[in-house]
Residue frames relative to the residue before (quaternion, step in Angstrom):
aa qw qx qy qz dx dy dz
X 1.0000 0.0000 0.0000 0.0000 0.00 0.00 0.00
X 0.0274 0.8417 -0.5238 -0.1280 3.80 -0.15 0.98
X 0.4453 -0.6415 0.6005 0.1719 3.49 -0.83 1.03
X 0.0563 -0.8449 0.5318 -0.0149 3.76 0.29 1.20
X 0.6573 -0.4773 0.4328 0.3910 4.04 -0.81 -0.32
X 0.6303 0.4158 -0.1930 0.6265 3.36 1.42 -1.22
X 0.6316 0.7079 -0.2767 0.1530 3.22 0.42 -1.46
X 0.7783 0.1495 -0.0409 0.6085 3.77 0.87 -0.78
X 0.0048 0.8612 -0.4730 0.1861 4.26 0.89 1.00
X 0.6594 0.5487 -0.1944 0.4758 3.09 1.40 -1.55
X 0.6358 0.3112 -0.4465 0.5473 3.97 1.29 -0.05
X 0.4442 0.5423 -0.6660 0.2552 3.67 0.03 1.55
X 0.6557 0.4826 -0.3207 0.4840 3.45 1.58 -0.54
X 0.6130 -0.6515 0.4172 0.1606 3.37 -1.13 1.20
X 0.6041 0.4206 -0.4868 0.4703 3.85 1.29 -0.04
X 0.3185 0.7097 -0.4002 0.4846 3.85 1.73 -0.45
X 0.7192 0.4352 -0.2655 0.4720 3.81 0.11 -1.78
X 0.6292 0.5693 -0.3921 0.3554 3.54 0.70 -1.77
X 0.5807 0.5705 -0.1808 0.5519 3.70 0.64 -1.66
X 0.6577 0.1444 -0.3475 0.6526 4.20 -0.39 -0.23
X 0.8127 0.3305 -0.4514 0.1628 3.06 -0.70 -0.46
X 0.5857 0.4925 -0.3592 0.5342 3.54 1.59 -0.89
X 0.5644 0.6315 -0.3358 0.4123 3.87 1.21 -0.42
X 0.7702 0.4171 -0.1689 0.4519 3.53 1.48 -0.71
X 0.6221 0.4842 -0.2099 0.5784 3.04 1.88 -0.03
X 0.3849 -0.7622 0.4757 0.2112 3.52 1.51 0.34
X 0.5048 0.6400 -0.5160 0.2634 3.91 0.74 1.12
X 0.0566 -0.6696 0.6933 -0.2603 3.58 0.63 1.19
X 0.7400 0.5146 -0.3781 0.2111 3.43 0.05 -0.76
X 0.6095 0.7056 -0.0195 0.3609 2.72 1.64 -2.00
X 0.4360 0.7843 0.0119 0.4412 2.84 1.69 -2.00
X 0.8027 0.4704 -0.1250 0.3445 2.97 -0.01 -1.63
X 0.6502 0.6324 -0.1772 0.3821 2.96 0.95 -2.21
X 0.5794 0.6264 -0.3565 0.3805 3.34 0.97 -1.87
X 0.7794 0.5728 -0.1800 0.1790 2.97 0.02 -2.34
X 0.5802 0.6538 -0.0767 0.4796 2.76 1.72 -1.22
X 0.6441 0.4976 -0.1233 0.5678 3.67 1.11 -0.85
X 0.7832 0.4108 -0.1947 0.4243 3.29 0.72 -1.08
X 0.4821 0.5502 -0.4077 0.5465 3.38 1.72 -0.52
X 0.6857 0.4307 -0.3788 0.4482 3.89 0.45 -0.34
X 0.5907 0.7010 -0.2490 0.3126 2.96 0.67 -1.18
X 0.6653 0.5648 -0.1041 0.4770 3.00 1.37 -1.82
X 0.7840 0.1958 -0.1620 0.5663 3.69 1.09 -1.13
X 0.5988 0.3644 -0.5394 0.4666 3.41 0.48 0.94
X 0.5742 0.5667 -0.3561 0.4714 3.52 1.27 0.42
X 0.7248 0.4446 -0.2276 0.4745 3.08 1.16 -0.84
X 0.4219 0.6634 -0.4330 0.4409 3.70 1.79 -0.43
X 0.8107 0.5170 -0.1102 0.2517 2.70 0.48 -1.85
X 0.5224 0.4545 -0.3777 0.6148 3.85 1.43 -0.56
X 0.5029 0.6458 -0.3916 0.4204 4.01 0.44 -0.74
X 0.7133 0.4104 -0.2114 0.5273 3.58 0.38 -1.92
X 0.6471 0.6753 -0.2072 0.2870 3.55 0.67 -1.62
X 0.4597 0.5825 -0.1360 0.6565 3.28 1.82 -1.67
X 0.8806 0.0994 -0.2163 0.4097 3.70 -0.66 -1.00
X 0.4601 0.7060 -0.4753 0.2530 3.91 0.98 0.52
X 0.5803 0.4698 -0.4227 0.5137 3.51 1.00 0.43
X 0.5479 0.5534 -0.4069 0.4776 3.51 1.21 -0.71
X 0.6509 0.5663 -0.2542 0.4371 3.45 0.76 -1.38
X 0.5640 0.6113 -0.2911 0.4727 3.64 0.62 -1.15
X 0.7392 0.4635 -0.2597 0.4140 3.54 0.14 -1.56
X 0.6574 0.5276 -0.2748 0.4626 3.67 1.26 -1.65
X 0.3667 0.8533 -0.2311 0.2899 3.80 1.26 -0.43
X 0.5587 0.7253 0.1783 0.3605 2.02 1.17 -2.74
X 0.9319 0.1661 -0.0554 0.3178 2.70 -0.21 -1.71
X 0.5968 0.6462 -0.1859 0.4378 3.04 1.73 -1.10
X 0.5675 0.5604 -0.3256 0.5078 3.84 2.05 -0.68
X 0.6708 0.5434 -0.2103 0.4588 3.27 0.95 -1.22
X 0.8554 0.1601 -0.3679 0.3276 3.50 1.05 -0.45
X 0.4871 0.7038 -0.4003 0.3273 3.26 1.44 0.28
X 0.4171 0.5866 -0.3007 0.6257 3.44 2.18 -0.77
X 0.5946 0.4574 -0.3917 0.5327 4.31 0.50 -0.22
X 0.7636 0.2278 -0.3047 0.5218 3.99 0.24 -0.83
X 0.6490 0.4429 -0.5077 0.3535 3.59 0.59 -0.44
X 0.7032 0.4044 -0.4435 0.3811 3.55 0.44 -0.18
X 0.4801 0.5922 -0.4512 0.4639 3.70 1.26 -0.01
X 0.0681 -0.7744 0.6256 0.0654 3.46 1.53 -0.94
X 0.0816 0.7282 -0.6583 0.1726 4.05 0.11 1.03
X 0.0819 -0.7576 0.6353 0.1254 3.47 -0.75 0.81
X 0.7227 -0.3784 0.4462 0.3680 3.55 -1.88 0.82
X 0.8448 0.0587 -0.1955 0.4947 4.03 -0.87 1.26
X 0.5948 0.5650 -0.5488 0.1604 3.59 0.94 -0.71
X 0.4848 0.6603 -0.5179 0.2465 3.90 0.68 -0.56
X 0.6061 0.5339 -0.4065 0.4270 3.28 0.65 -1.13
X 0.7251 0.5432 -0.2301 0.3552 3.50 0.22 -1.87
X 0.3426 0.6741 -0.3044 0.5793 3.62 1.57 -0.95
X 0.8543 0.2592 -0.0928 0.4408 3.61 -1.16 -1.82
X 0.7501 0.3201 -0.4475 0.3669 3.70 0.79 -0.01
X 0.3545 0.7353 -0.4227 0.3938 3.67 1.31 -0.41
X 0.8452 0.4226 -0.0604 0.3216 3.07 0.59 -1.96
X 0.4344 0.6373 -0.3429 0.5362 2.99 1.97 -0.14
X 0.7198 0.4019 -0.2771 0.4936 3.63 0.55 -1.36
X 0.7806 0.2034 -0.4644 0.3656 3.94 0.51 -0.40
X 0.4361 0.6553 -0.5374 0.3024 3.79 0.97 -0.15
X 0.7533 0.2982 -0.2167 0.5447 4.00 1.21 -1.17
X 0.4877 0.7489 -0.4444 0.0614 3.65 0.52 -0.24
X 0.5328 0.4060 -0.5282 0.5219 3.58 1.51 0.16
X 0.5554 0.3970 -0.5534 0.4772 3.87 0.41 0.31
X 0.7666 0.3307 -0.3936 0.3847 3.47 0.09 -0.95
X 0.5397 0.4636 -0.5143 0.4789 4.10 0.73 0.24
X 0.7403 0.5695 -0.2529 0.2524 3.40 1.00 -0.37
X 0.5370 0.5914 -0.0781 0.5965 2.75 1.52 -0.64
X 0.6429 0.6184 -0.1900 0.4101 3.33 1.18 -0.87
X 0.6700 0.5649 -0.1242 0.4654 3.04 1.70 -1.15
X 0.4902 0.7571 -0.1085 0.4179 2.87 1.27 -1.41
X 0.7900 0.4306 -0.0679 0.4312 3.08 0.76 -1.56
X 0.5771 0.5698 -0.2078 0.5469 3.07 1.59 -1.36
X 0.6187 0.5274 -0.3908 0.4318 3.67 0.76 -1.08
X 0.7438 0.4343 -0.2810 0.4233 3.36 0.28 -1.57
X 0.6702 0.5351 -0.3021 0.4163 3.74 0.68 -0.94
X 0.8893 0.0314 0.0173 0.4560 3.54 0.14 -1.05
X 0.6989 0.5845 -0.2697 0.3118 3.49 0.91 -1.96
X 0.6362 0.6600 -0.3428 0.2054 3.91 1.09 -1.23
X 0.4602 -0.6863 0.3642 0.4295 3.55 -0.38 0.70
X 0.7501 0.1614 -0.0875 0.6353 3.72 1.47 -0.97
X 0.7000 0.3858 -0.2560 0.5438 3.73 -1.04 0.12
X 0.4814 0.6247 -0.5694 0.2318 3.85 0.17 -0.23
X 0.6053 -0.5089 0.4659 0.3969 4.10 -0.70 0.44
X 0.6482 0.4607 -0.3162 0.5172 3.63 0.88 -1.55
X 0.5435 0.5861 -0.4915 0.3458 4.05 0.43 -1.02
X 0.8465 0.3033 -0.1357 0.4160 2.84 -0.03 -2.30
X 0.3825 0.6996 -0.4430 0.4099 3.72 0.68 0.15
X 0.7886 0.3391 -0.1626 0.4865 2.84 0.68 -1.72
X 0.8018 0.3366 -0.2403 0.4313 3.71 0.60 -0.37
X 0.3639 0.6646 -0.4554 0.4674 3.00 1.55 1.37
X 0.6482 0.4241 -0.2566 0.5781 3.51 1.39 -1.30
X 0.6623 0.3359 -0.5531 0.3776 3.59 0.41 -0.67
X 0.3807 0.7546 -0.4263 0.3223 4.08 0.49 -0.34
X 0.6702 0.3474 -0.0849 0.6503 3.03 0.82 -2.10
X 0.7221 0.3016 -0.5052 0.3638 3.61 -0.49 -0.22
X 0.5340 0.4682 -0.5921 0.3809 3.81 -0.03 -0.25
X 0.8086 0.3949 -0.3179 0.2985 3.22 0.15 -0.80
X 0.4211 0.7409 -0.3803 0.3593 3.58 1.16 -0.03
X 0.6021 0.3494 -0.5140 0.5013 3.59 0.95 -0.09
X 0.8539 0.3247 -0.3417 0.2208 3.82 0.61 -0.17
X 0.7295 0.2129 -0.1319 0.6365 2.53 1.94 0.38
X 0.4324 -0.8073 0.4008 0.0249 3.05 0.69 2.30
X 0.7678 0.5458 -0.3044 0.1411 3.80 0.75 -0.91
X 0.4525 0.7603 -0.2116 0.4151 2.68 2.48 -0.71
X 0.5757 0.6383 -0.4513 0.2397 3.50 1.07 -0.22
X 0.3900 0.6391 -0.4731 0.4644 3.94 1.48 0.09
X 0.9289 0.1097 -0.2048 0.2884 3.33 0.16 -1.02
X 0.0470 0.8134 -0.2981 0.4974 2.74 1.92 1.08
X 0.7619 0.3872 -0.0159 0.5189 3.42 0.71 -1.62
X 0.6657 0.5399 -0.2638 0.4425 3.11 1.04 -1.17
X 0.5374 0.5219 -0.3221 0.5789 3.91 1.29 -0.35
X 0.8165 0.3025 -0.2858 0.4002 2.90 0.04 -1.02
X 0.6599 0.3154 -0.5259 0.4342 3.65 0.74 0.51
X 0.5597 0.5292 -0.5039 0.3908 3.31 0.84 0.11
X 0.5242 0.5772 -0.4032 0.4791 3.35 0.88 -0.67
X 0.6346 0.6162 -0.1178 0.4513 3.83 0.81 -0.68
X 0.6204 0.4018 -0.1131 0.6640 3.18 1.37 -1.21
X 0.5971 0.5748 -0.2709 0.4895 3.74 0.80 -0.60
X 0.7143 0.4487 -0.1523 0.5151 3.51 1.27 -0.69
X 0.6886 0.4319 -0.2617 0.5204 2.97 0.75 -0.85
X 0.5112 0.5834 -0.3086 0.5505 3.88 1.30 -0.72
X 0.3846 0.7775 -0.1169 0.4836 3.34 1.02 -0.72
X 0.8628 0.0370 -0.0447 0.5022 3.23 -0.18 -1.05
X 0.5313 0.5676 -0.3538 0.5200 3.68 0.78 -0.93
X 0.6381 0.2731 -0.3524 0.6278 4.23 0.75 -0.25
X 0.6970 0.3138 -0.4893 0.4200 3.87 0.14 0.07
X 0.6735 0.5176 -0.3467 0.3978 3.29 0.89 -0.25
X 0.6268 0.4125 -0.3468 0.5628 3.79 1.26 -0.44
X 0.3710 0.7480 -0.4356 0.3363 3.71 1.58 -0.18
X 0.7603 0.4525 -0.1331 0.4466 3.10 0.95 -2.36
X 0.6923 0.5704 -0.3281 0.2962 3.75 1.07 -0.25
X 0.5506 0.7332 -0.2841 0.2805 2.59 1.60 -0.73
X 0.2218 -0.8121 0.5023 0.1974 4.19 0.05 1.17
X 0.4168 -0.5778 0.6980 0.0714 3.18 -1.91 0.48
X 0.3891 0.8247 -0.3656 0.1866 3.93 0.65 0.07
X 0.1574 -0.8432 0.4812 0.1806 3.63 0.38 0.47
X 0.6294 0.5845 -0.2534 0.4451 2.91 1.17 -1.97
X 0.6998 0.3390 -0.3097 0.5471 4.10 0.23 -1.09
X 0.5031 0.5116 -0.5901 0.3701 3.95 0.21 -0.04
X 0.5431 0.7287 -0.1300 0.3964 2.90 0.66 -1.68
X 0.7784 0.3834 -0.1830 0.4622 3.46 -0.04 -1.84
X 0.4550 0.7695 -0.1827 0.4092 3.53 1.57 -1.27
X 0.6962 0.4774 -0.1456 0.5160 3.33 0.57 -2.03
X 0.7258 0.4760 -0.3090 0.3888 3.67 0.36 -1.14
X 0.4561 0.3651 -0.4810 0.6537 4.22 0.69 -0.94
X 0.6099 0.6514 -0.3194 0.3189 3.34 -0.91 -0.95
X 0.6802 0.3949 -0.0289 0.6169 3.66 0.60 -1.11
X 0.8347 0.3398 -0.1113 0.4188 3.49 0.46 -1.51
X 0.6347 0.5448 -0.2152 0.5040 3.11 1.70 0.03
X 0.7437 0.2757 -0.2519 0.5544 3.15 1.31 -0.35
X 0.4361 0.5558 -0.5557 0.4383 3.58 1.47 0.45
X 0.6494 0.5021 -0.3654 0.4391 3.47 0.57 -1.19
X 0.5223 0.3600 -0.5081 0.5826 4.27 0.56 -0.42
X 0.6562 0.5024 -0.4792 0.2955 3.63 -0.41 -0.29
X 0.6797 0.4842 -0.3141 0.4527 3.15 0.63 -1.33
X 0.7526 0.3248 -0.0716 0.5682 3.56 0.51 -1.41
X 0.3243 -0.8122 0.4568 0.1627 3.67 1.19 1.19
X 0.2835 0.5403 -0.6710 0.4212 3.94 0.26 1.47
X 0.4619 -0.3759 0.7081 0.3793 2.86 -2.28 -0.12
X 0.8085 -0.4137 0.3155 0.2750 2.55 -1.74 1.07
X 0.6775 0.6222 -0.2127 0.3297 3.71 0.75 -1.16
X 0.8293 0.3294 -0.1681 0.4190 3.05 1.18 -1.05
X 0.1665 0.7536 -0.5858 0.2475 3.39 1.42 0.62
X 0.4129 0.6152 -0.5182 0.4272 4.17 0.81 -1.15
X 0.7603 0.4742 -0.3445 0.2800 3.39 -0.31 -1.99
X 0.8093 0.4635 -0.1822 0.3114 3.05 0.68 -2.29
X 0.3820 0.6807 -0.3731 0.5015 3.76 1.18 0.51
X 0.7112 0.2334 -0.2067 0.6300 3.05 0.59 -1.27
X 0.6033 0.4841 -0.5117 0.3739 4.00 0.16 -0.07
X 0.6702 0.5331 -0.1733 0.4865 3.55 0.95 -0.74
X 0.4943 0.4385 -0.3703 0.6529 4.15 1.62 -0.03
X 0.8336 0.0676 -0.2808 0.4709 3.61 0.35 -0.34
X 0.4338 0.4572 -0.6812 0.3724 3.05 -0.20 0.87
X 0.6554 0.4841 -0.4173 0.4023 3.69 0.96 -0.96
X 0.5988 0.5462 -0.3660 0.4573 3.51 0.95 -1.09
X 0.8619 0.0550 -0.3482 0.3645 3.67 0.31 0.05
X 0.1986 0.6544 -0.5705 0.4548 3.23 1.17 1.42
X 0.6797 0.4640 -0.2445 0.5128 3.24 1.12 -1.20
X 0.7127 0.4064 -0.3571 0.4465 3.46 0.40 -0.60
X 0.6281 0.5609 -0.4263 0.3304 3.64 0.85 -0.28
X 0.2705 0.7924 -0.2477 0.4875 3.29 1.87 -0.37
X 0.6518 0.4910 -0.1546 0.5569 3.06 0.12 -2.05
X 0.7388 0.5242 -0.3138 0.2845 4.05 0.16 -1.44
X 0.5256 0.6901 -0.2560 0.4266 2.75 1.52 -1.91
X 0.8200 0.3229 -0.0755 0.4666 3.67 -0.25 -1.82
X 0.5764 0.4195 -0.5075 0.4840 3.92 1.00 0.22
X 0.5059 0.7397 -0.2424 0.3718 3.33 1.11 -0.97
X 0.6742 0.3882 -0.1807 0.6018 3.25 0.88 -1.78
X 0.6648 0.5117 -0.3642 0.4045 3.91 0.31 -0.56
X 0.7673 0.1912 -0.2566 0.5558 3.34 0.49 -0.41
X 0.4681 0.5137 -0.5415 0.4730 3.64 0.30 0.99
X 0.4253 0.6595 -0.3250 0.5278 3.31 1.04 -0.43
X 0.8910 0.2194 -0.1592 0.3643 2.78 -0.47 -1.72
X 0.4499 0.4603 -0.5324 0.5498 4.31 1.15 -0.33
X 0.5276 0.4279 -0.5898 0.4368 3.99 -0.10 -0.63
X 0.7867 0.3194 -0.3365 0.4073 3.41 -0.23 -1.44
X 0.5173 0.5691 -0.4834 0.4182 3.89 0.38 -0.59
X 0.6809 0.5451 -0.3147 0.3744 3.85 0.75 -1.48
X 0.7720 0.4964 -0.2642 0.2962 3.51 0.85 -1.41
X 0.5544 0.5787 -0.3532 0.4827 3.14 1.67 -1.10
X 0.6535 0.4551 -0.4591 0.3937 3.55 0.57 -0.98
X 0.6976 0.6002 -0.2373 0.3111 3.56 0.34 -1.02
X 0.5512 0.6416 -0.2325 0.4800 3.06 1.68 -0.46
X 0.6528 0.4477 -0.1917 0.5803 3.08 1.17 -1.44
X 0.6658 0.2014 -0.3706 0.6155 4.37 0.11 -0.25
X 0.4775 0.3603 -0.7043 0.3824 4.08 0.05 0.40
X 0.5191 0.5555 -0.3946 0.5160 3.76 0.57 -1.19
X 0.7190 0.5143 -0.3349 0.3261 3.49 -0.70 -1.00
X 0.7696 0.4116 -0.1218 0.4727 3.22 0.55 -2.12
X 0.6088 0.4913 -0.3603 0.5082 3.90 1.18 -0.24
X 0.6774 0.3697 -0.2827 0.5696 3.50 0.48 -0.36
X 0.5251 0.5879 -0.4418 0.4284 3.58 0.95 -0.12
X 0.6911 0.5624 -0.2350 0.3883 2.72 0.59 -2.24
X 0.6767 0.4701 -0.3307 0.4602 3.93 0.60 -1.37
X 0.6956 0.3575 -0.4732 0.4056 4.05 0.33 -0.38
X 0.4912 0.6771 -0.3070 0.4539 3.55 1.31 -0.92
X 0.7139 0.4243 -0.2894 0.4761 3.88 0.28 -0.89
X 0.5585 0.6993 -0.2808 0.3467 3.58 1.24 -1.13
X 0.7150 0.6161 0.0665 0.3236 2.34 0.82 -1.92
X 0.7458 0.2180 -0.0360 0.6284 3.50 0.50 -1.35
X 0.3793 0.5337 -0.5278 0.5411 4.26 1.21 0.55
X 0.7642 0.4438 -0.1766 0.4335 3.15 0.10 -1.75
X 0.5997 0.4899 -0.3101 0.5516 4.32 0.87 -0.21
X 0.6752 0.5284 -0.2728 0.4364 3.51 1.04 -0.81
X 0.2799 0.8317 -0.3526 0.3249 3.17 1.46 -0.56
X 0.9081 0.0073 0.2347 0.3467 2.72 -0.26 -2.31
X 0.3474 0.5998 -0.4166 0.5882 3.00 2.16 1.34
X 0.5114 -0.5906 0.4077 0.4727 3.95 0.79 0.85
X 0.6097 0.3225 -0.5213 0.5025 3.90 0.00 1.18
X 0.0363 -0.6938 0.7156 -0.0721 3.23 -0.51 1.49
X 0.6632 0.5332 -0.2904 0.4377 3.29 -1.21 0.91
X 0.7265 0.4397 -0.3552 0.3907 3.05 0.57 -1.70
X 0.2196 -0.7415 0.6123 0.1645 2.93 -1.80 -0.31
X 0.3532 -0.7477 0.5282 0.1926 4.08 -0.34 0.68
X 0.2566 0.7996 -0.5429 -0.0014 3.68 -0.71 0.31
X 0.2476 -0.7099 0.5899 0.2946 4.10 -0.89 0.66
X 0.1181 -0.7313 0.6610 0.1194 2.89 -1.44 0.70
X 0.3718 -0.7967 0.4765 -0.0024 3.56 -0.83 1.63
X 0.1105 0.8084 -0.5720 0.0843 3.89 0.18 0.93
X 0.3748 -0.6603 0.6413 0.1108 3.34 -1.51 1.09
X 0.5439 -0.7144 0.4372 -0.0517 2.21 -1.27 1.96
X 0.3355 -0.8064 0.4282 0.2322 3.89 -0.37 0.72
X 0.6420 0.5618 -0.4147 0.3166 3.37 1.20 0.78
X 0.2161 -0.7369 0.6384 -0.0518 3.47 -0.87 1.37
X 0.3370 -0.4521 -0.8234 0.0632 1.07 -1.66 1.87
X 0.6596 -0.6380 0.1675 0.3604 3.41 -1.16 -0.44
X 0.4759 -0.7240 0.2495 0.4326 4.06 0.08 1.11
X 0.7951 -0.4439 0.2111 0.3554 3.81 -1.68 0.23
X 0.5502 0.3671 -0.4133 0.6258 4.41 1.20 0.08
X 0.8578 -0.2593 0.3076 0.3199 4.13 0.03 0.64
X 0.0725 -0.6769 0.6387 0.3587 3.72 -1.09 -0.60
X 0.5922 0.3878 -0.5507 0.4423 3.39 -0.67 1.17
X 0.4955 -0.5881 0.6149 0.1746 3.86 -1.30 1.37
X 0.0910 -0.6003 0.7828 0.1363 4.07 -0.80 0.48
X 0.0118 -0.4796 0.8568 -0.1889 3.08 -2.28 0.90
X 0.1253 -0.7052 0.6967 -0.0404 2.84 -1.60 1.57
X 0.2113 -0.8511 0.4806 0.0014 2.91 -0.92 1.58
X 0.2200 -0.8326 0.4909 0.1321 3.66 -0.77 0.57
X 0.0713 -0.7759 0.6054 0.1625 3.93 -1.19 -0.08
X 0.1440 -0.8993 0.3909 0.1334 3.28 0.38 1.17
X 0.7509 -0.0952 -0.1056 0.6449 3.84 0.64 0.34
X 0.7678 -0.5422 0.1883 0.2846 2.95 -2.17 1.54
X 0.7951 0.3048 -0.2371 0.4676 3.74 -1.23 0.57
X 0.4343 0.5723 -0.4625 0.5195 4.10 1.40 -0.61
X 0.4658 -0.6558 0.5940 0.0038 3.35 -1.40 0.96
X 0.7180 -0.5695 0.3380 0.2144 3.60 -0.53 1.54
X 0.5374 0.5938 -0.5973 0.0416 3.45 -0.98 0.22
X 0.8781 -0.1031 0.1441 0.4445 3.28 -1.71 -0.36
X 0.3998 -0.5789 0.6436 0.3015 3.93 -1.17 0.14
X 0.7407 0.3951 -0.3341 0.4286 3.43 0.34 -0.62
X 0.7033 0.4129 -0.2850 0.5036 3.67 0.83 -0.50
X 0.6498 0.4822 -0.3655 0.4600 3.98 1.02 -1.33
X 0.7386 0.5247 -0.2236 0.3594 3.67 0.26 -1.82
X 0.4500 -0.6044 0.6409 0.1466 3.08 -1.79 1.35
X 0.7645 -0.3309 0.3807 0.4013 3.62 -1.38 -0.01
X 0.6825 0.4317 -0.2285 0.5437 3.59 1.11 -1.57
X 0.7798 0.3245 -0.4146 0.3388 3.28 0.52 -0.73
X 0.3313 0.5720 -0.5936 0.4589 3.47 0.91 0.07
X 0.7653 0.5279 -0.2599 0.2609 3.19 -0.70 -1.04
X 0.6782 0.2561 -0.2654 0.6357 3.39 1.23 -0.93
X 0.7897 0.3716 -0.4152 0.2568 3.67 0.36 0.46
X 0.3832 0.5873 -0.4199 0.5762 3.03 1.92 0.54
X 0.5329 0.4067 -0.5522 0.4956 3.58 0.75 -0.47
X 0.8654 0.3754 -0.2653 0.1993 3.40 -0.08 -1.66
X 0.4458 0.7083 -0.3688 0.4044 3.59 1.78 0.51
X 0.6225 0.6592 -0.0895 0.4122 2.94 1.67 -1.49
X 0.6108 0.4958 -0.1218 0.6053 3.48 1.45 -1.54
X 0.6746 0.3938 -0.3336 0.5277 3.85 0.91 -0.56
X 0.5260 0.5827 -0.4017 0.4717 3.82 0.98 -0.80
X 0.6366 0.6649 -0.2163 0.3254 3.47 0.70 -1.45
X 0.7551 0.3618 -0.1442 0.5273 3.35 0.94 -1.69
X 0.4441 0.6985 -0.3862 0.4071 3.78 1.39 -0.18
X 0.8107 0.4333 0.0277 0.3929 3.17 1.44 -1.49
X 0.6243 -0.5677 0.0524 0.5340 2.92 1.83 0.63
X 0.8098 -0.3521 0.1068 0.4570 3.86 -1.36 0.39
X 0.0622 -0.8056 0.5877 0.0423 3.76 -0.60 0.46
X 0.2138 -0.8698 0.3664 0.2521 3.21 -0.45 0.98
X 0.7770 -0.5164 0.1274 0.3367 3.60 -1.39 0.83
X 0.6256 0.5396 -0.3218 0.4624 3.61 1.41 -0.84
X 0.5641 0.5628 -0.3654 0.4812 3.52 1.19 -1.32
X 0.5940 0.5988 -0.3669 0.3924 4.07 0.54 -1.09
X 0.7034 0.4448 -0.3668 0.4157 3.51 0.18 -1.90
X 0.7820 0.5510 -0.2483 0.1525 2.83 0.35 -1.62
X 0.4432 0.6516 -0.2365 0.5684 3.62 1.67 -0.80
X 0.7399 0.4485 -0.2332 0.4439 3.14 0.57 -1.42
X 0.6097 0.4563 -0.3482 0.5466 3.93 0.52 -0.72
X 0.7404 0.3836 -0.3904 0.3902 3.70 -0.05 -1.17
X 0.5283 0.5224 -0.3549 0.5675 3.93 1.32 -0.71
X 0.7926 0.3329 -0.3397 0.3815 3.60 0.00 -0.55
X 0.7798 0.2819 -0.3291 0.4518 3.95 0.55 -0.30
């Protein structure tokens, strides 16, 4: 493995550092979890601005949908009354014809003093019966009068009786005319026939009911964002922890390699800064940066900004050799040897 000048560039960028260092600290695990959280996190965050976004739209539909269901419910329109309505209003719009007529009928049928159907009826059968002693056969149509005569009566009353029903009522015509009106303005608005205003009530309760229930979504929604936020920090807590106690075997480690990689003196140190994003995102909440001192009493700074080409190289070896021992026993010949071919 040769640890060239060109060869290892990619440990000047800090997601490089992030990556060894979470690589020497064996948090894949940690990692995972996060990534894992934050992928919810993310799409119960992004539901939730969505819902959040169309909650004024939603609000307004609310509105409108209270305001008109609070319009038919006080019409309070029951299933057939229209019909029953438009025929009422028939009988009092005609009812001085139909009282007229009524009479009329009554006159000609029964009430006239001469000419009435029921008279000359009757003084048809008495007619026919005299003659029935001399002609016995007439007694059929004999009978047949006299139930008509019968039927004449009974016709008769059933018109004196739809006579007395007949109503005189301006005010209820009126009262009539107005449902009527208000019933077929409201189908307009809400573009039904009149009839189906019933339905469009009930179409207009559920929709609220799952206006309401989106509500319900909204504020579950918000509850369990929350709690992934909290899920994120705790996690993040635990690989800040991790990645410090890393960072401290890691500095040890790659000092003590530098040694005897032609940088006496130097010294390697991470430096772990918290990140200002909340909750915190899937690599952690704190920025890693490896930091270097490349000869004794020289003052710390960045690897990517302090380090020459060579010294890259001898601290990528001496990262590599520290990664190694992270990852279980290595043995002492295998080590030198790595180590020489890395150093010339």
């Amino acid at each position: 493995d040769i640890c060239g000048q060109q060869a290892h560039q990619r440990l000047r960028h800090r997601g490089a550092q992030r990556d060894m260092l979470d690589g020497f600290g064996k948090h894949g695990g940690l990692l995972e979890e996060m990534a894992a959280t934050h992928a919810q996190w993310s799409a119960a965050r992004e539901q939730l601005d969505r819902l959040t976004g169309d909650q004024l739209q939603r609000s307004e539909r609310i509105e409108l949908l209270g305001f008109q269901l609070r319009e038919l419910d006080a019409l309070n329109l029951q299933p057939g009354e229209l019909d029953e309505l438009e025929a009422e209003l028939a009988r009092l719009a005609n009812s001085g014809r139909i009282e007229a007529v009524l009479r009329e009928a009554l006159e000609l049928l029964y009430d006239a003093d001469q000419g009435s159907a029921q008279a000359l009826t009757t003084h048809a059968r008495q007619r026919v019966e005299d003659l029935l002693e001399v002609q016995p056969a007439l007694g059929g149509p004999a009978g047949l009068l006299g139930e008509a005569q019968a039927l004449l009566v009974e016709a008769a009353d059933d018109l004196r009786g739809r006579l007395d029903e007949v109503e005189h009522d301006p005010a209820r015509e009126v009262a009539l005319g107005d449902r009527l009106d208000e019933a077929r303005t409201l189908a307009r608005k809400h573009r039904v026939p009149p009839a189906d205003l019933v339905n469009k009530a009930d179409e207009i309760r559920i929709e609220l009911e799952s206006l309401d229930a989106s509500d319900e979504q909204l504020e579950a929604l918000r509850e369990k964002e929350v709690e992934l936020a909290e899920r994120l920090r705790e996690q993040a807590a635990r690989l800040s922890a991790a990645r410090r106690q890393a960072a401290t075997a890691l500095e040890q480690a790659v000092t003590e390699r530098m040694q005897a990689l032609g940088m006496p003196g130097g010294s390697f140190s991470v430096a772990l800064t918290a990140t200002s994003e909340e909750p915190p995102g899937p690599l952690g909440a704190e920025r890693v940066e490896f930091q270097v001192a490349a000869n004794p009493g020289q003052a710390g700074g960045p690897l990517a900004r302090i380090a020459s080409g060579g010294e890259l190289a001898r601290i990528s070896l001496a990262l590599q050799v520290a990664a190694r021992r992270s990852q279980g026993p290595v043995s002492y010949t295998h080590l030198r040897a790595h180590e020489t071919a890395s150093f010339i």
